[in-house]
N, C-alpha and C positions, 0 to 999 in steps of 0.2 A: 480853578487852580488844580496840579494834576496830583493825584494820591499819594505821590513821595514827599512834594511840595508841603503836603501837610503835614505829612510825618516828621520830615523836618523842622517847622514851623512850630510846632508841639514839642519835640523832644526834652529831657529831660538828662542828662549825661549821669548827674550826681546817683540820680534814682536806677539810672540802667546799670550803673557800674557797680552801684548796690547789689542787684538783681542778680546780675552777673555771675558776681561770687557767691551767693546763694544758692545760684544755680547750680552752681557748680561741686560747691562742697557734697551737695545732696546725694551727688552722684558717685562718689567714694567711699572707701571704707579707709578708715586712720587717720583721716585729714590732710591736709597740704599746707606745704611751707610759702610764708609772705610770695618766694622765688619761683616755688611752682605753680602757683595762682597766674603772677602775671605772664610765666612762660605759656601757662595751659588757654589764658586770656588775648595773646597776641599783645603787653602793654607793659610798661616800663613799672620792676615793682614800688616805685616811688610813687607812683600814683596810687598806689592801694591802699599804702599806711595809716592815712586818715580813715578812709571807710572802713578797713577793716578794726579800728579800733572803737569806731562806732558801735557797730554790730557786735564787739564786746561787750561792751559798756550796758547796751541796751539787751544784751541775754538773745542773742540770736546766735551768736557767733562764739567758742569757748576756744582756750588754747592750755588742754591738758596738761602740758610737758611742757610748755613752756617756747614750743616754736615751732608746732604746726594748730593751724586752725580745724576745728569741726564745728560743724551744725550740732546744735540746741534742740534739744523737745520744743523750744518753744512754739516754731510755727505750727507743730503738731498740735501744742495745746491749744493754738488758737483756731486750729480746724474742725477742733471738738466742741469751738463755741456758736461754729455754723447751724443755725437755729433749726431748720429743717431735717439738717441730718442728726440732730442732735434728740429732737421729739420722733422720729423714727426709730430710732436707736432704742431710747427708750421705750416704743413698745413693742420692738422685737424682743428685746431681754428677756421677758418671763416666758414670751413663747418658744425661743430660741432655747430656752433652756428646757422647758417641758418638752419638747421636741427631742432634745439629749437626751433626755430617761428614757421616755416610749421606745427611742430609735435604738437607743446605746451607741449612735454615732455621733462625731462632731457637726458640727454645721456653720455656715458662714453666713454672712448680708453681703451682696457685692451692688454698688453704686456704677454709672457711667457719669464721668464728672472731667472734663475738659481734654475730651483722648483716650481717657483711661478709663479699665475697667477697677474700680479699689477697693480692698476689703474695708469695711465701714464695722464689721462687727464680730467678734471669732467666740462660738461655745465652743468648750472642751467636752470629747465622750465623757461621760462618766464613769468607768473604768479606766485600765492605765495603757488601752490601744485606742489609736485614733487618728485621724490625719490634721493635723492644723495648720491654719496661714494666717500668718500676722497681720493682726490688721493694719491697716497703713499700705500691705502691698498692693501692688498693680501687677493686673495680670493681662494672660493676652482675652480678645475680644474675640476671635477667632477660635481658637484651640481649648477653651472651655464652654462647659453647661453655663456658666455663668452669665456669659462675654453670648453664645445663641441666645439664651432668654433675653437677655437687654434687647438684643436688635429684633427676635421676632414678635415680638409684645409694642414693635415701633411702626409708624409708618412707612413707606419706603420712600418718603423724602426724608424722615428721621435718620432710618436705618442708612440711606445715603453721605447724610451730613456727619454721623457718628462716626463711619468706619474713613471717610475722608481727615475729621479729626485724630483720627486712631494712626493713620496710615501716614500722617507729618509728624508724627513723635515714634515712628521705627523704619524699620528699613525693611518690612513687611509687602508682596506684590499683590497688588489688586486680587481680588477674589473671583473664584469660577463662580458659573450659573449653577452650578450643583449646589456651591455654598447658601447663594440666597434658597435656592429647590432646598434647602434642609431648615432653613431659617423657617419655609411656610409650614414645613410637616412639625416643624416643633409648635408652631401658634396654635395650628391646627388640634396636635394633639392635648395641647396645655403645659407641658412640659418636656424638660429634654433628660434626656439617660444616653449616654455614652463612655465606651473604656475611654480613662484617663489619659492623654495624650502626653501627661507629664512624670505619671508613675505606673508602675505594673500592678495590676492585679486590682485596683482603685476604678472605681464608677463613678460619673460626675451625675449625679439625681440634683435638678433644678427647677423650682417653680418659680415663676412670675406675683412678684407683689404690685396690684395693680391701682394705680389713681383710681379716680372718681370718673375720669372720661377712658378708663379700659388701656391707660399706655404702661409702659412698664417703668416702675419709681424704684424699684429694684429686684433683684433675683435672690432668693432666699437656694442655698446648697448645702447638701452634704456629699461629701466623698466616701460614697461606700464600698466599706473592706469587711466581706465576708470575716464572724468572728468562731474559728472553729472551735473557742473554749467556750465558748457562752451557747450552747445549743437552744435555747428558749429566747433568745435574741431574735427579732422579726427581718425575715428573709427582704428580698430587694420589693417585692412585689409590695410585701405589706408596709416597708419602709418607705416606697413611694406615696404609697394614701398617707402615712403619716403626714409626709414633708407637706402633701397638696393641702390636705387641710389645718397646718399651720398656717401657708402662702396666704389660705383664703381667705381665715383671719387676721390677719396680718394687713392685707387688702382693707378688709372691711374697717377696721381700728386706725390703719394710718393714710388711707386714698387721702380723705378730705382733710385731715391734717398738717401732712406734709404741703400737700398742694395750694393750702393758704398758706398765706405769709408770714 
């Protein structure tokens, strides 16, 4: 039987149509009316009434005002009950946070998780300069420290499958040989440092949190901004042995944790 065949054979309409407009909401800001759903969907909006009144009902779906829909916390909530990323989490926090005082930087967790590079975990500086990224965001795989550590910490049938994953959810064009040529100098070196490709004057410093078999189960980051009021603040150099020897802890506390089930 041929692979459409099946896909047919399986289908699910009620469940996609669901999907659909989850999908879709996600991707907005303010929400959309019952009308722009199904004009943004290609479908009659009579067809949507019921499911979207579902996805009310059951706290996925809210209608603020009274007549356009938005997405809920909730699928969020229920991403924070994903058990691995959830005992990770949990023991980056205290080191993610000793890491803020020593550093007086911010720092992040970035996950690769179906395409995407995601913030999984955001410490604040401890002072009132800092750089932060919500967690929840997705970033590029490419153009950060974060998005290099995932892929040189991988195989290069990993790092193949990943950026092929990466590369059907944007409009992103294949990468040069120079890209993978920097992927190996970052393995190589243990870490990546690069100016920010997203802001002026910000360094992407990125170690590797590594499993039990040496792959990368996440990038541990800070974005470092020179702080000219704080002179006894630790320069990039010494900010980098900071970050490596959180990563390494970090490694050691959660490899075999995360990696069991």
């Amino acid at each position: 039987m041929a692979e459409d065949e099946d896909d047919d054979r399986y289908r699910a309409p009620a469940l996609d149509k669901g999907l659909d407009i989850l999908e879709l909401l996600a991707g907005v800001d303010g929400g959309l009316t019952q009308a722009e759903i199904a004009k943004k969907l290609d479908r009659s909006p009579n067809e949507f009434y019921r499911m979207l009144d579902r996805l009310v009902r059951r706290g996925y779906v809210t209608r603020p005002d009274g007549d356009r829909y938005s997405l809920t916390l909730k699928l969020f909530g229920l991403a924070q009950l994903h058990a691995p990323v959830r005992r990770l989490v949990s023991y980056a926090t205290p080191l993610m946070r000793e890491l803020a005082e020593t550093s007086q930087q911010a720092n992040q967790l970035v996950v690769f998780d179906r395409g995407s590079a995601v913030v999984i975990a955001q410490q604040e500086a401890p002072d009132y300069w800092g750089i932060s990224i919500r967690v929840g965001s997705h970033i590029s795989l490419f153009d950060t420290g974060s998005g290099h550590v995932l892929l040189a910490f991988r195989s290069p049938e990993e790092r193949q499958m990943m950026i092929s994953e990466y590369l059907r959810s944007t409009d992103r064009p294949p990468q040069s040989p120079e890209f993978f040529a920097r992927l190996d100098q970052v393995r190589e070196r243990g870490y990546e440092m690069m100016a920010s490709l997203q802001t002026a004057g910000v360094f992407n410093l990125t170690a590797p949190v590594l499993g039990s078999d040496g792959r990368a189960i996440a990038a541990l980051s800070i974005p470092y901004i020179t702080l000219v009021n704080a002179p006894k603040a630790p320069d990039i150099t010494r900010t980098i042995e900071l970050l490596r020897a959180a990563s390494e802890k970090l490694s050691q506390l959660a490899g075999s944790a995360v990696s069991s089930k």
